[in-house]
C-alpha positions in Angstrom: 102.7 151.5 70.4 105.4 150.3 67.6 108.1 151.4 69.6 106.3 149.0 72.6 105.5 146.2 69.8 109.4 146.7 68.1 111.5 147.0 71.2 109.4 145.6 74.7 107.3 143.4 73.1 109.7 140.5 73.0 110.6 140.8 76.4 107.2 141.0 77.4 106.7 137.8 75.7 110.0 136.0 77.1 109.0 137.1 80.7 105.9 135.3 80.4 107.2 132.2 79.4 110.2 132.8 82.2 107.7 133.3 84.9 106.9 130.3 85.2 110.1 128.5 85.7 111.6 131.8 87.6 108.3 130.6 90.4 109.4 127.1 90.4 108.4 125.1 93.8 106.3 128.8 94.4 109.8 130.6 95.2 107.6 134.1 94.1 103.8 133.1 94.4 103.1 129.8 95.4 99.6 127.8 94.9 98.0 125.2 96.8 98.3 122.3 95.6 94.4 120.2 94.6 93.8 116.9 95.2 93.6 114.8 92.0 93.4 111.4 93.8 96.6 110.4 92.9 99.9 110.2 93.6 102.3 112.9 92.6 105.8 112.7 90.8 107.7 115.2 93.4 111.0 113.5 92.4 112.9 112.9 89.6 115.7 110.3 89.2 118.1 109.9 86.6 120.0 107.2 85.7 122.8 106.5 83.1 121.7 103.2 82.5 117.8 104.0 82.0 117.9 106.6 79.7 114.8 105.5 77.9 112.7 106.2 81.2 113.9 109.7 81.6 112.2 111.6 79.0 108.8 110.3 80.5 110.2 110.7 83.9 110.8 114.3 83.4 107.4 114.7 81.6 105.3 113.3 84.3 108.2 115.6 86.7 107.3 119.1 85.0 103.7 118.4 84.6 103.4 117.7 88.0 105.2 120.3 89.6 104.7 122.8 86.8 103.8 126.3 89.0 100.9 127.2 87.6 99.4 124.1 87.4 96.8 124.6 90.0 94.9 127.9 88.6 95.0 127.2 85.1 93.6 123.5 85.9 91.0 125.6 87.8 90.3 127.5 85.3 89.9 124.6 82.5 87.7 122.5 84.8 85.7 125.6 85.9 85.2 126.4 81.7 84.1 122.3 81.4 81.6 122.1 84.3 79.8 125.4 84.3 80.0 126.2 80.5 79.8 122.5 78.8 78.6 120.4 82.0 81.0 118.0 80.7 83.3 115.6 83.7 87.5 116.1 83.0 87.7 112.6 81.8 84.5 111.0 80.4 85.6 107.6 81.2 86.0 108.1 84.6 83.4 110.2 86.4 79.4 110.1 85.4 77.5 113.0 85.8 73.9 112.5 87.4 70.7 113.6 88.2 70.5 116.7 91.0 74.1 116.8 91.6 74.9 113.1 92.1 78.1 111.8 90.6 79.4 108.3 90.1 82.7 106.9 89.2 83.3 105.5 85.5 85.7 102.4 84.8 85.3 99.4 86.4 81.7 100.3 88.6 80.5 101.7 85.9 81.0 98.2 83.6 80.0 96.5 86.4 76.3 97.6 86.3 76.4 97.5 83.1 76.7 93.6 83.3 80.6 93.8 81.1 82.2 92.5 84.2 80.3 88.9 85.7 82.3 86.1 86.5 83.1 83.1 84.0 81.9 79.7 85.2 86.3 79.5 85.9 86.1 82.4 88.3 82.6 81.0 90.0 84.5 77.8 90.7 87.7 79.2 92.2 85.2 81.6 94.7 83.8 77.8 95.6 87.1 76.1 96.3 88.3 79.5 98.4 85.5 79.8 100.7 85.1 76.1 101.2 88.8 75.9 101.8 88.6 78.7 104.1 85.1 77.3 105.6 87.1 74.0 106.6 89.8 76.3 108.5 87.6 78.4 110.3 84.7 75.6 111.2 88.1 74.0 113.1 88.5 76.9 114.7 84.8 77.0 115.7 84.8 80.2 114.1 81.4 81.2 112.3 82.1 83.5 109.2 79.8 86.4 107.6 80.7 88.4 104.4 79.4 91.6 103.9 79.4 92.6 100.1 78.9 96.6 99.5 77.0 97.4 96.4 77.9 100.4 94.7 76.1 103.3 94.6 75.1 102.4 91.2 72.5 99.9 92.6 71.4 102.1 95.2 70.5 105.0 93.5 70.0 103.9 90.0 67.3 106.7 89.7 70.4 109.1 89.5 72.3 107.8 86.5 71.7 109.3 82.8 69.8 108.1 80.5 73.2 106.9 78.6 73.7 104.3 81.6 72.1 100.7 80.7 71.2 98.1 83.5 72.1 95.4 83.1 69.5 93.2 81.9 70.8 90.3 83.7 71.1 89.6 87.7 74.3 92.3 88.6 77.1 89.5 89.3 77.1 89.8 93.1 73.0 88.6 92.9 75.0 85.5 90.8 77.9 85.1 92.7 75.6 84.6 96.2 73.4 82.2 94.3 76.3 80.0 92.9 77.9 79.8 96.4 74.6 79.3 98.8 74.5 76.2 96.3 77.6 75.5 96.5 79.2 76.5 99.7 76.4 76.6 101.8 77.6 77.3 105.3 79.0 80.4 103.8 76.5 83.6 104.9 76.9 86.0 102.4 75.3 89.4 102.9 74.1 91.6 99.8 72.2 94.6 101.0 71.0 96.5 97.6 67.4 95.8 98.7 68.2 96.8 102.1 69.9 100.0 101.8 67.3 101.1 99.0 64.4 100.6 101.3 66.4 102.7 104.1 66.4 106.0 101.7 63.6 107.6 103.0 66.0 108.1 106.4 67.8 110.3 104.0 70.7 109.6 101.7 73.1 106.6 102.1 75.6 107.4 99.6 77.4 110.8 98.9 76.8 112.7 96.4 80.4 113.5 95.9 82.2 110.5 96.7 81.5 107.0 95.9 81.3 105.9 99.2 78.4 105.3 101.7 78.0 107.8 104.9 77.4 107.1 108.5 73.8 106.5 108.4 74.4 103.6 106.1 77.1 102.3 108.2 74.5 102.9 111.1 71.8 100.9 109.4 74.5 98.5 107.8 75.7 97.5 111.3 72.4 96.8 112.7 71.6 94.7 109.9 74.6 92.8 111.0 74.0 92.4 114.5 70.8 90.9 113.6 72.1 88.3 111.4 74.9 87.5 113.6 72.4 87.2 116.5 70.9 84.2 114.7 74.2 82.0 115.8 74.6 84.3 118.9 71.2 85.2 120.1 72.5 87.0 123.3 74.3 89.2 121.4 73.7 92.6 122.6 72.1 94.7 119.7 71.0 97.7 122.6 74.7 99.3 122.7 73.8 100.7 118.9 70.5 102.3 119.9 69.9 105.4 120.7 72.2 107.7 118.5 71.4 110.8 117.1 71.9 112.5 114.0 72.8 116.4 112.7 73.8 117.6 109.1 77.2 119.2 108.3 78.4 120.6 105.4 81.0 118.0 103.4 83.5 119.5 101.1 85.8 117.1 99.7 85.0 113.0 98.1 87.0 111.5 95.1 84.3 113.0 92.6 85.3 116.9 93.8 88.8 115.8 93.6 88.2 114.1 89.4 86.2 117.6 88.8 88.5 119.8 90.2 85.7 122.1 91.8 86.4 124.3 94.8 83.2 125.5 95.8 81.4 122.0 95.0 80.3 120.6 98.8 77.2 118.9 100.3 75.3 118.1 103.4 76.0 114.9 105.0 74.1 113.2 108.4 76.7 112.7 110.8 76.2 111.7 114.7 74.9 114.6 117.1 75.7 112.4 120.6 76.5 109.2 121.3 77.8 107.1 124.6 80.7 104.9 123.2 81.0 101.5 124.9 83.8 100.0 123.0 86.8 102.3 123.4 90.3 102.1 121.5 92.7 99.9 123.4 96.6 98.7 122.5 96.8 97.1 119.2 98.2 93.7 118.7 101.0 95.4 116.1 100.6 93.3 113.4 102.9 94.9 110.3 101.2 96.6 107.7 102.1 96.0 104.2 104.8 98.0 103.1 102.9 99.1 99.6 99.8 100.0 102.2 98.9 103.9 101.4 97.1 103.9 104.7 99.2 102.2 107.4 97.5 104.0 110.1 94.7 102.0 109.3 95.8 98.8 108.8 94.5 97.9 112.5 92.4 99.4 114.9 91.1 97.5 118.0 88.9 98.1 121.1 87.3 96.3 123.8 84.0 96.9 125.4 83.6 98.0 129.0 79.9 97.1 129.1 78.9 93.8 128.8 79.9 91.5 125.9 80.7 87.8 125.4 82.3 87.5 122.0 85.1 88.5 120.3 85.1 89.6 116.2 87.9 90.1 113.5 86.7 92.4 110.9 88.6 92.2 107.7 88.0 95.3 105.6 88.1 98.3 102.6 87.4 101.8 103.0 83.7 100.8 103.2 84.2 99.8 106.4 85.3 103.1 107.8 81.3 103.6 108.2 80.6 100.7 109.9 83.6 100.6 112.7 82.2 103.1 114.8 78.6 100.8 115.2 79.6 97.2 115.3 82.5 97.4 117.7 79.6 98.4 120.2 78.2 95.1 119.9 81.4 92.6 120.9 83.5 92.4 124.0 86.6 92.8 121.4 87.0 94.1 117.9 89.7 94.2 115.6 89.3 95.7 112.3 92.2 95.1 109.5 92.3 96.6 106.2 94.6 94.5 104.6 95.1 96.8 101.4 92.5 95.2 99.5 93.6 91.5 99.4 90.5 90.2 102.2 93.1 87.3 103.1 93.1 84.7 105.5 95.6 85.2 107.8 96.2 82.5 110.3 98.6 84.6 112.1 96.1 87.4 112.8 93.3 84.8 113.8 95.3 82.9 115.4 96.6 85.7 117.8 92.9 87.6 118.2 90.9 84.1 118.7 87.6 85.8 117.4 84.1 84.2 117.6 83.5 86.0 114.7 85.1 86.8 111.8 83.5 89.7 109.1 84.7 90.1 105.6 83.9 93.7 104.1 84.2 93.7 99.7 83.3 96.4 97.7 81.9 94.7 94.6 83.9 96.4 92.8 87.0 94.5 94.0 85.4 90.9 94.3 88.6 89.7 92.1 90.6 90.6 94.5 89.9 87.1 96.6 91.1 85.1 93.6 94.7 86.5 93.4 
């Protein structure tokens, strides 16, 4: 053992620390890869005349690409979340009651009540929509907005103890009471009530992901149809009947992907059967953004084969991924754009798809986003 600790030892040691750059890009074991929800720094650029970015660049670089990244960050989250019950980065995830999980940041301050509008802000949402009200009423175009609540509202029953309510109206409640005054002809949907009273049909939210499921979109888009059907009263609401439902197992959301938990999954309702009206036709091609991380979705289209009079633009976020598989049963033509978070008004697109209808879809999360 002294001869091992005098003469091997050291190369014992240096190996180790060799390994890992020896099994660079997995050239002798290679790891998958985990999704952290972010992007990754697979490149790395260097350039004479910004040296002062390098030595971050090749941090971010290495750490990144580092071969071993994969099992040991395994093994730290696994030693966090079973031992300590603790999320990777307290700021950012919020661990709740029977395996629910909720983002930190900005949703989290939001329920808290850190992040309501100034009177400013209020003002600017009134000269928006009534300068976009004035377009589309020319237009003859009758406009709905459709503002997602986080699960935070829904399922408030979830949250730790450590979570305050707000003990003010949350600042959507605010915002649709400042413009109903102010902009009346503006319909603004808020369905916290709504989607709370629909939880005995089962959940609405995942657990592992911040999003709603398909049963909320179902319910969501029914809601809809009858709200439209107050300006369009032969609006047919019949082509969203008559679905049904099955469980499946889920096993990914952005809360698995901030815990870094394999093994973590959960049952989800998903559509058994369903007769599709509405079926994906050409798309108009309008251009997606170029800093769009999902091009593929910037527009999806259909037209109905069954009976339908009216044709709707839907502008969207990821929370409309739900509902697009329910509404576009309802409308001779849909069109669906998610326009990377901006909710614009873009002539071009109305002007080319002539809708009836035109649907805006806002996480509350990014209301702000109207007022850049």
């Amino acid at each position: 053992m002294t001869r091992f600790k005098k003469y091997y030892f050291p190369f014992v040691f240096i190996a180790l620390i060799a390994f890992p750059l020896l099994n660079w890009d997995g050239w002798i074991i290679e790891f998958k890869r985990e999704n952290e929800n972010r992007n990754f720094s697979d490149t790395l650029n260097f350039n004479i005349s910004k040296l002062d970015n390098f030595p971050n660049d090749f941090d971010n670089y290495f750490n990144d690409n580092f071969s071993f990244r994969s099992p040991l960050l395994k093994i730290f989250h696994e030693i966090k979340f079973n031992v300590f019950n603790i999320p990777p980065d307290r700021d950012d995830l919020v661990f709740g009651d029977d395996g629910w999980y909720f983002l930190g940041g900005d949703e989290k301050r939001i329920y808290e009540g850190r992040e309501n509008f100034s009177d400013g802000e209020l003002k600017m949402f009134k000269n928006l929509w009534n300068e976009r009200l004035d377009f589309l009423e020319s237009k003859n175009i009758k406009s709905y907005w459709l503002i997602c609540p986080t699960k935070y509202q829904v399922y408030d029953e979830k949250l730790p103890n450590k979570v305050r309510k707000s003990t003010t109206e949350n600042r959507t409640a605010l915002l649709t009471k400042y413009l109903q005054k102010n902009s009346p002809n503006i319909e603004i949907i808020n369905p916290i009530t709504f989607l709370k009273n629909k939880k005995s049909l089962g959940p609405m939210y995942f657990k592992l992901d911040n999003h709603w499921n398909d049963r909320a979109g179902y319910e969501i888009s029914k809601l809809l149809v009858s709200i439209i059907q107050k300006d369009f009263s032969d609006l047919p609401e019949q082509n969203i009947d008559g679905y049904t439902w099955k469980e499946k197992i889920k096993n990914d959301g952005i809360h698995k992907a901030a815990l870094g938990i394999s093994d973590l999954s959960e049952i989800v309702p998903v559509i058994a059967s369903r007769t599709e009206f509405a079926l994906p036709v050409k798309k108009y091609g309008f251009i997606s953004p170029k800093d769009f991380p999902y091009a593929w979705k910037y527009e999806t289209r259909f037209q109905n084969k069954s009976k339908g009079k009216y044709r709707i633009l839907v502008i969207r976020d990821s929370f409309g991924d739900a509902i697009e598989p329910f509404l576009k049963e309802a409308f001779e033509e849909s069109v669906f754009i998610f326009d990377n978070w901006k909710y614009a008004l873009d002539k071009e697109i109305i002007e080319t798809v002539k809708p009836d209808v035109i649907l805006y879809i806002t996480l509350e999360t990014h209301l702000k986003n109207f007022l850049q």
